[in-house]
N, C-alpha and C positions, 0 to 999 in steps of 0.2 A: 504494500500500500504506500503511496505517494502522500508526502506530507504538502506537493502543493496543489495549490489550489488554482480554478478552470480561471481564464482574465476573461477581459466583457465579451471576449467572441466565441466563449465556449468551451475554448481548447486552452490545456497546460501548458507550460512553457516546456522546453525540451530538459532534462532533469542533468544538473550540473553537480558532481560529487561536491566537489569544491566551492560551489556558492556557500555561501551563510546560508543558515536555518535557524529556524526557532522556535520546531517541533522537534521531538517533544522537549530538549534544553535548546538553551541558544550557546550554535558552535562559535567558537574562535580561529577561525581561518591561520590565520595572520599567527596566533601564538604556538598554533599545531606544527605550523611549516617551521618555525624555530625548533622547536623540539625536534623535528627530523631531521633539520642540516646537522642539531647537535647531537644526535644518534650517529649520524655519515662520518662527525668527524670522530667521535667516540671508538668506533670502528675500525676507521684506519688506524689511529693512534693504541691501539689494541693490536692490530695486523700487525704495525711496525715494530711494535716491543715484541711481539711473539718472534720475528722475525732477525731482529736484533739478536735476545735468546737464541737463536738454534744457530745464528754465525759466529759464536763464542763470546760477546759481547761481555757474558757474567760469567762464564769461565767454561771450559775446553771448546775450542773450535778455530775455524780459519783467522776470524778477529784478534785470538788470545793467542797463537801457537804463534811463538817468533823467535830468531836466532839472532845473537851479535857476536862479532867476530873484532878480535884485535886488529890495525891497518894491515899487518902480515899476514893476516891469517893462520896464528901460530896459537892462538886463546879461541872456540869457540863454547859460547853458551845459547845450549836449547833450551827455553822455557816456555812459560803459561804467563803472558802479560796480567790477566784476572785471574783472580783467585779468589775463595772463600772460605772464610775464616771456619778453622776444625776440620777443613777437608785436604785430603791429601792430593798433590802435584809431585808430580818429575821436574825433575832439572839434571842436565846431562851438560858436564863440563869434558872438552877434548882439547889435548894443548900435542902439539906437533913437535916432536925432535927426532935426535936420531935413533935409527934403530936400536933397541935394547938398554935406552940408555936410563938413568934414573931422570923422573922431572919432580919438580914440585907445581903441587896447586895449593893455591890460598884464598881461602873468603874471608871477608871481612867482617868485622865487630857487629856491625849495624843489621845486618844479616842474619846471624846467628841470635842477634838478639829478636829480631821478630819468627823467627820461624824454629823449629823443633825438626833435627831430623832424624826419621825414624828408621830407614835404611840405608846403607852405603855400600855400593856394588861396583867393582870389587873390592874387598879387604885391600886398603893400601900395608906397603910396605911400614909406611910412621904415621902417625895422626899424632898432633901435636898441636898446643895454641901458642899462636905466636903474634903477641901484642892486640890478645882481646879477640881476635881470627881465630880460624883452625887453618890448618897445614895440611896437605895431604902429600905425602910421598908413593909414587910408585916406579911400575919399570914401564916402558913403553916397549908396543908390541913390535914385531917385522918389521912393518911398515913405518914407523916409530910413533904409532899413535896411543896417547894415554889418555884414556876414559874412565871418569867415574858419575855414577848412577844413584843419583839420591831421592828415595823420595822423603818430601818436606810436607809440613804440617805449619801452616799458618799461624801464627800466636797472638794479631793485634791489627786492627781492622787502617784503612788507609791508606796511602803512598808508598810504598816500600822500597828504596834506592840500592839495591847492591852490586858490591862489585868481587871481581873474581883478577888472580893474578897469576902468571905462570912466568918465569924469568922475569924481563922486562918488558912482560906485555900485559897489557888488563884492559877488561872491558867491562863497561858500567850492563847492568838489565834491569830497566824500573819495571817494577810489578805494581798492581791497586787489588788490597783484598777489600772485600765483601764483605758484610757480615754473615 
């Protein structure tokens, strides 16, 4: 049943969703159409975070996975730019010499003070702190590559700046945890 009514020639007018009415309430055109542009925009801005989320934005994926490497290429660090706080990350340091030779890696104070680490792969030859750091000694393989495998545990939410050193080469990796 149609709420309008016949004009003087008889006939109804042709029925427009979108006109005003004021059977049986009177509609608001005008404040409806607001509320659905702010649905549309709702929507996307819900799309875009979902989307954000799955490209590593808040932690693992393409966004968060990145490498810095000393100018020689002689220090690399693979990590997780995000992170969230209580949850575990890799970080995979590899420093370049010669074959079989002993190298040292060292992290820094600042580092150790935000994160907990719960594994270290492989057992180095020395682990030692050296000036508020830890040290890691190992041997490097054939090829002269010496890698170790940590996984870390977040301790303190915010900017996290560390740096990693191998001879005379170091490279900085800023992280952001989460809570």
């Amino acid at each position: 049943m149609s709420d309008a009514s016949p004009d003087a020639s008889g006939q109804r007018p042709p029925e427009d969703d979108f006109a005003p009415s004021n059977y049986p309430i009177t509609d608001q055109i005008a404040r409806q159409r607001k509320t659905w542009k702010h649905e549309r925009i709702g929507f996307a801005l819900l799309l875009a975070f979902v989307a954000l989320a799955l490209s590593g934005l808040f932690s693992g994926g393409p966004l968060s996975e990145r490498s810095a490497s000393s100018p020689g290429q002689r220090l690399t660090v693979h990590y997780e730019r995000f992170l969230r706080s209580g949850a575990g990350s890799r970080l995979v340091l590899t420093a370049k010499t010669r074959p079989g030779a002993t190298a040292t890696l060292r992290l820094d104070p600042g580092f150790l003070h935000a994160y907990t680490i719960e594994n270290l792969q492989p057992q180095p030859l020395a682990a030692r702190s050296q000036a508020g750091g830890l040290e890691l000694v190992g041997r490097a393989d054939g090829q002269g590559e010496l890698s170790f495998y940590l996984t870390i545990r977040p301790e303190r939410l915010g900017p996290v700046r560390g740096t990693a050193w191998s001879e005379d080469d170091s490279v900085v990796f800023p992280q952001f945890i989460y809570p």
